[in-house]
C-alpha positions as CSV (number, residue, x, y, z in Angstrom):
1,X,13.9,139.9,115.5
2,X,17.3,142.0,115.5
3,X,17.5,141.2,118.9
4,X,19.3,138.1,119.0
5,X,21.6,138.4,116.5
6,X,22.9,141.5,117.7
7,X,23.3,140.4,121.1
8,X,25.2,137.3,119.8
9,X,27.2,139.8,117.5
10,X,28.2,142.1,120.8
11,X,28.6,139.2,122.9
12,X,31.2,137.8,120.2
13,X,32.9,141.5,120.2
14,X,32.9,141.6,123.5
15,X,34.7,138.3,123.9
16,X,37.3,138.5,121.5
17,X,38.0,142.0,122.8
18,X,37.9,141.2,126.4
19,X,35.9,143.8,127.0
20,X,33.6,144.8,130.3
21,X,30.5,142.9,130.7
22,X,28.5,146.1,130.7
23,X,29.8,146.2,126.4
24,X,26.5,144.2,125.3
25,X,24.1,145.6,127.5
26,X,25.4,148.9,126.5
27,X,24.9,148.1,123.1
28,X,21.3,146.1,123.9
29,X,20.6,149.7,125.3
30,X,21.4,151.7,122.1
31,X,18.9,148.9,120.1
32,X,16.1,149.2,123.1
33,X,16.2,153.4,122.3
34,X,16.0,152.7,118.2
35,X,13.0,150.4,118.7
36,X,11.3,152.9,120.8
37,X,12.0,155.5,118.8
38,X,10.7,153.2,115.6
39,X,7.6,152.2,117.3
40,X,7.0,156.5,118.7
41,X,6.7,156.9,114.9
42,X,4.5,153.9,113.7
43,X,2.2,155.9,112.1
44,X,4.4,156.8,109.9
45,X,5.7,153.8,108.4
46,X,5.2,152.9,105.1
47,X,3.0,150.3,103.4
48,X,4.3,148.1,100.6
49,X,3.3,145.5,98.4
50,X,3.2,143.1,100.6
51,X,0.9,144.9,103.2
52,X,1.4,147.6,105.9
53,X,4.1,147.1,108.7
54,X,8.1,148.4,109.0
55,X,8.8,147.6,105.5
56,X,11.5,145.9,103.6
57,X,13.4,148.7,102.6
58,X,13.5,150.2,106.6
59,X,14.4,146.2,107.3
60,X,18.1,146.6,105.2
61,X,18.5,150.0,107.3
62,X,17.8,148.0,110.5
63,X,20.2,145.3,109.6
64,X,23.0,148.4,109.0
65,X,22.3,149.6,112.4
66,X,22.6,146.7,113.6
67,X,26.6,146.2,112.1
68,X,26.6,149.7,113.5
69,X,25.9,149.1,117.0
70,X,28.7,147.7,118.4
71,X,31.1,150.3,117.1
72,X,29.2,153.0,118.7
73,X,29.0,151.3,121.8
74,X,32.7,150.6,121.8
75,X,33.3,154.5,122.3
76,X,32.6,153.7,126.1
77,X,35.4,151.2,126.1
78,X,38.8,153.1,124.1
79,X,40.8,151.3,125.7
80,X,39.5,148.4,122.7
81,X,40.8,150.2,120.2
82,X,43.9,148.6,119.7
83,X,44.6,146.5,116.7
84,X,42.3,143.6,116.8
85,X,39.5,146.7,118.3
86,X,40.4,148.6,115.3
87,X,40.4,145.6,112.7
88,X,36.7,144.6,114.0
89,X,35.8,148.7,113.7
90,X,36.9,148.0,109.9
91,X,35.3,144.7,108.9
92,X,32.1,145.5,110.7
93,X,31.6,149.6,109.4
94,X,32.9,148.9,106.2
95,X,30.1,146.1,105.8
96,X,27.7,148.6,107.2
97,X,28.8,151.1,104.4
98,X,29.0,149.0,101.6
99,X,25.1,148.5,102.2
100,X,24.3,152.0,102.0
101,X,22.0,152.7,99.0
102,X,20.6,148.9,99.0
103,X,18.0,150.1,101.4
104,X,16.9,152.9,98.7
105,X,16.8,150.3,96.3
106,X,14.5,148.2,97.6
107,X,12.3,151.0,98.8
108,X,12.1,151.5,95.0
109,X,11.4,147.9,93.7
110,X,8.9,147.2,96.6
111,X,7.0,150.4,96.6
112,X,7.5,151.2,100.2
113,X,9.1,154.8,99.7
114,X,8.4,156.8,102.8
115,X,9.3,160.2,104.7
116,X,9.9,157.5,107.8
117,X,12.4,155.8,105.8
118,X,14.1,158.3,104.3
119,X,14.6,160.0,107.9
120,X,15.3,156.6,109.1
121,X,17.8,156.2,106.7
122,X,19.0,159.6,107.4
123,X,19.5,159.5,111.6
124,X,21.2,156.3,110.8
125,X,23.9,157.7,108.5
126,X,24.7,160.6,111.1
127,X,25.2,158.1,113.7
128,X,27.5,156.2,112.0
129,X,29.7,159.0,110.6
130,X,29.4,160.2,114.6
131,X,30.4,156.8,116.3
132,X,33.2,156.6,113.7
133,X,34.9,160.1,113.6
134,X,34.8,159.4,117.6
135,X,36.5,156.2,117.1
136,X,39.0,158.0,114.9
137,X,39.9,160.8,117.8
138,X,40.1,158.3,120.4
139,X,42.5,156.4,118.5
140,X,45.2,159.1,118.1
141,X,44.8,159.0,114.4
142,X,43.9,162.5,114.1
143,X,43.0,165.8,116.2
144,X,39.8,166.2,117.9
145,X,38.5,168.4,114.7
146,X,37.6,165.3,113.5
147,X,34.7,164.9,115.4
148,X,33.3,167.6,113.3
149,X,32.5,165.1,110.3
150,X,30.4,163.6,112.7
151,X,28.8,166.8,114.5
152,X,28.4,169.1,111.7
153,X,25.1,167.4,110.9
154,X,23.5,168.2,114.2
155,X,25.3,171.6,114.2
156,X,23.2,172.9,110.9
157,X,20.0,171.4,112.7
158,X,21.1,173.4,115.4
159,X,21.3,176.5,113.3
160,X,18.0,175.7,111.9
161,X,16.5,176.3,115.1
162,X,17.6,179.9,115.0
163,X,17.9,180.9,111.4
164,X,14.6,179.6,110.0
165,X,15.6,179.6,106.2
166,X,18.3,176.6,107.4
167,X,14.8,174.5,107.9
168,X,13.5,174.6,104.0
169,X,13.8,171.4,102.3
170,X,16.8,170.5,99.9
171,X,16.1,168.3,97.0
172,X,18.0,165.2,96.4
173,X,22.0,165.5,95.8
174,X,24.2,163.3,94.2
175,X,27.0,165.5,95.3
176,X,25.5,164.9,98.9
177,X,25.7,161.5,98.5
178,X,29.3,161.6,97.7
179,X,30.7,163.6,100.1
180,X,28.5,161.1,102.9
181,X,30.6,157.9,101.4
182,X,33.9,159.7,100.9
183,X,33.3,160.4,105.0
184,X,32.9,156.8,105.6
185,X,35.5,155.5,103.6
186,X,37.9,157.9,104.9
187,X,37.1,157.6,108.9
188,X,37.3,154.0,108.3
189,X,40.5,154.1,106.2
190,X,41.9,155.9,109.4
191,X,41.0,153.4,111.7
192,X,43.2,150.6,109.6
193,X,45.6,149.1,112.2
194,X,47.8,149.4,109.2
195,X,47.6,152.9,108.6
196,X,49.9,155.1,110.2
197,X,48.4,158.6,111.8
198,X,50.1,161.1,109.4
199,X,47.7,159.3,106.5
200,X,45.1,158.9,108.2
201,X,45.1,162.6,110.0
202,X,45.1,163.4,105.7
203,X,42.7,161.7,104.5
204,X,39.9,163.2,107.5
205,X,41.2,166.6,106.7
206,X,40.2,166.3,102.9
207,X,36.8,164.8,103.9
208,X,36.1,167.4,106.2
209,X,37.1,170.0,103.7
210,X,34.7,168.3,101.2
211,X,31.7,168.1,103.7
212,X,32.4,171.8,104.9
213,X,32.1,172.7,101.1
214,X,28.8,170.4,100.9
215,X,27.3,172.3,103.8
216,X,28.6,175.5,102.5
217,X,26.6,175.1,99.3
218,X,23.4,174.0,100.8
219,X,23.4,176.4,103.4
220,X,24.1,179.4,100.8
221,X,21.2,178.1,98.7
222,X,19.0,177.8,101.7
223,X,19.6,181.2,102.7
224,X,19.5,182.7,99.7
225,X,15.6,181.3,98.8
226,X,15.1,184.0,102.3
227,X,13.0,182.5,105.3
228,X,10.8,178.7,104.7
229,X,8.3,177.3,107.0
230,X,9.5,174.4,109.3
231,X,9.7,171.5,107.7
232,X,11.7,168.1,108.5
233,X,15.5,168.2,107.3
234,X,16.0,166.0,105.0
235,X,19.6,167.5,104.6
236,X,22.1,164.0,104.8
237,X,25.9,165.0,104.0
C-alpha cells in the first residue's frame, strides 16, 4: 500500500527537480529491498490487538521510510542538491524526524511491542542519519568526516564481529535517544539553503563529538561486563 504514494511522491521530486528518469525507479528499488527484507522476517512480526500481521506501530515506521526514500535516493543524483534539492531534503527529513518516537507510542497503546519493530525502527534510524550526513558532504557544507555520523553505527557492528563483548545487549537510553535527534536536527540544519557552510560544518562537528561520546560510553560499559553471547544489537545512537 506504500507503493503508490511513494512513487507519486518521487515522481513529484523528481519533476520539480528535473531530475533523471532513473530517480523513481531508483527509489521504487530501495522500497522493493525493504519489503523483501520485511516479508524475509515475517515470522517475526508482532501481533496486536487487532490480530496478527505488520502491525500499527511498524505501519508509522513504514510511513517514515517512506518520507525517507527519496532523500536517500537523491545521493545518486548531487547534482540536485541545489537550493530547491536542498529545501525538499529539509521539509521532507524534518517530517520524517519529527515522527520519530510516534511509532514507539503506538507500539505501546496497541500492544504490538516487538524485537521486529524495535530493529525495524532501529535500521531505519541508521539509514536516515546515513543518507543525510551523505547529503551533507555532497553538498560542501562540511568535510567528508561527516559521514561518520552516519557510519559509526555499522562501524561498532563491525567491531562486534571481532570483539564479542561489543555484541551484549544495552538497555534502553534516554541519552541515546538524544544524541540520535540532536544528529538529525543538526545534518538537516546543515542542509538549510539558508545556512552558510561555516555553521553548518559547526553544528556536525558538535554532533559528532556527542555521538563519539555516546558510543564511547556504551562501548566502555560493554567491555567492561568482559565477553557476552551474540545477541542482536539493539544499540541505536
Amino acid at each position: 500500500m506504500g507503493a503508490l504514494p511513494l512513487a507519486l511522491l518521487a515522481a513529484s521530486m523528481g519533476a520539480s527537480l528535473s531530475l533523471a528518469a532513473s530517480f523513481v525507479p531508483q527509489v521504487m528499488a530501495l522500497y522493493a529491498s525493504i519489503c523483501v527484507g520485511i516479508l524475509w522476517k515475517a515470522t517475526e512480526l508482532p501481533t496486536d490487538r487487532l490480530g496478527p500481521g505488520f502491525g500499527a506501530a511498524n505501519r508509522v515506521t513504514l510511513g517514515r521510510l517512506l518520507l525517507a526514500l527519496p532523500l536517500a535516493a537523491l545521493v545518486l543524483h548531487p547534482q540536485a542538491l541545489g537550493v530547491a534539492g536542498r529545501w525538499w531534503v529539509v521539509g521532507l527529513g524534518t517530517l520524517a524526524l519529527s515522527l520519530d518516537g510516534l511509532d514507539g507510542w503506538v507500539a505501546r497503546q496497541t500492544g504490538s511491542h516487538s524485537a521486529f519493530g524495535a530493529r525495524f525502527d532501529m535500521e531505519s534510524d541508521a539509514a536516515f542519519i546515513l543518507a543525510l550526513s551523505t547529503l551533507v558532504w555532497q553538498s560542501g557544507q562540511a568535510p567528508a568526516w561527516v559521514l561518520l555520523l552516519g557510519a559509526m553505527r555499522y562501524l561498532f557492528v563491525a567491531a562486534g564481529r571481532v570483539v564479542p563483548a561489543l555484541r551484549g545487549s544495552l538497555s534502553a537510553s534516554l541519552r541515546r535517544k538524544i544524541v540520535c535527534v540532536v544528529q538529525g536536527v543538526a545534518l538537516l540544519l546543515a542542509l538549510g539553503p539558508v545556512v552558510p557552510r561555516g555553521p553548518a560544518t559547526a553544528a556536525v562537528g558538535i554532533a559528532l563529538a556527542l555521538l563519539t561520546w555516546s558510543f564511547a560510553v556504551d562501548t566502555l560499559w560493554l567491555l567492561r561486563q568482559g565477553s557476552a553471547p551474540p545477541s542482536s544489537h539493539i544499540r541505536t545512537a
